[in-house]
N, C-alpha and C positions, 0 to 999 in steps of 0.2 A: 559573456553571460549565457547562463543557458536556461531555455525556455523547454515548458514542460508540461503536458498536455493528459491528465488521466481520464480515463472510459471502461466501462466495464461494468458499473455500477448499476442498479436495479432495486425492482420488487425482487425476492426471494422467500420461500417457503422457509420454515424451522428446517433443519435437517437436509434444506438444499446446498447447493455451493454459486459463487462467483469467480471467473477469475479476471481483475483488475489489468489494465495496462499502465504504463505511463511511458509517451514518447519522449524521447527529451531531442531538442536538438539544438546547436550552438555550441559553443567552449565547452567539452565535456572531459571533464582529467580522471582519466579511469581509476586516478585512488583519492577520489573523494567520497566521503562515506555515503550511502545513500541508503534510503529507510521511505517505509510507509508508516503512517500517522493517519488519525482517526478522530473526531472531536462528535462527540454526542452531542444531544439538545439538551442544554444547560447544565452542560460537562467540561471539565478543563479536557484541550486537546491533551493525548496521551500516543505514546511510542506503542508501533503496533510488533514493526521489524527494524533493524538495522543490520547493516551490514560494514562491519568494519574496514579499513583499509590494508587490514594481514585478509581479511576476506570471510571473516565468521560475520557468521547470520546469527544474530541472538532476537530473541521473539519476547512479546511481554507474556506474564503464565498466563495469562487469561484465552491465548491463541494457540499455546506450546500444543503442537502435536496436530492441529486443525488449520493450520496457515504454513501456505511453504512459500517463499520468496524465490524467485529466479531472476532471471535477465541473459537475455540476447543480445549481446556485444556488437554483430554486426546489424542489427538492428534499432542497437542504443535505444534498446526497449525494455523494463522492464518490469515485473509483476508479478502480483500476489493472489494466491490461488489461495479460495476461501471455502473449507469443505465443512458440514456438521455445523453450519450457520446457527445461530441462537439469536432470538430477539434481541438482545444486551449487545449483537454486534451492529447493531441499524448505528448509524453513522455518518458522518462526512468524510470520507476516506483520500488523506492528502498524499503523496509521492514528493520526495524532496532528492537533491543531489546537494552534498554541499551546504550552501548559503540559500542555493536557489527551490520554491515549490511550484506545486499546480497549483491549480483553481479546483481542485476538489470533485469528487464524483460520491453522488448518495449511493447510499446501500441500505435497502430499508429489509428487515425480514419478521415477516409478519404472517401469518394464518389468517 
């Protein structure tokens, strides 16, 4: 099982940036998909990134061009770099691998 641990999360100005971690450690099968998710206040959670198992990053358009996804392998680390923040991005911001997620980190961006 693997356990997973996101930080990164904050107050943020409009037009500032975040960038997200997620540790994961335990059973980790480096071709299980992994993806950030995001759930508003009194919003269905919704796909922020995903990264397939051939290894493409697809983003939802609402981040296209302002969200980059990475990861550090030997750090089984990995994270969402969040630039041109917009209020509409404030959030609970989840990190998953697989089956398995975090416990979630806010992201609030606010003036």
């Amino acid at each position: 099982q693997v356990q997973l641990v996101e930080s990164g999360g904050g107050l943020v100005h409009p037009g500032g940036f975040l960038r997200l971690s997620c540790a994961a450690s335990g059973s980790i099968f480096s071709n299980s998909p992994m993806a950030w998710h995001r759930q508003a206040p009194g919003k269905q959670r919704e796909l922020v990134a995903i990264v397939s198992r051939g290894g493409t990053t697809i983003y939802a358009d609402s981040v296209k061009g302002r969200f980059t996804f990475s990861r550090d392998s030997a750090k089984n680390t990995m994270y969402l770099q969040m630039n041109s923040l917009k209020p509409e991005d404030t959030a609970v911001y989840y990190c998953s691998i697989g089956y398995s997620w975090g416990q979630g980190t806010q992201v609030t961006v606010s003036s």
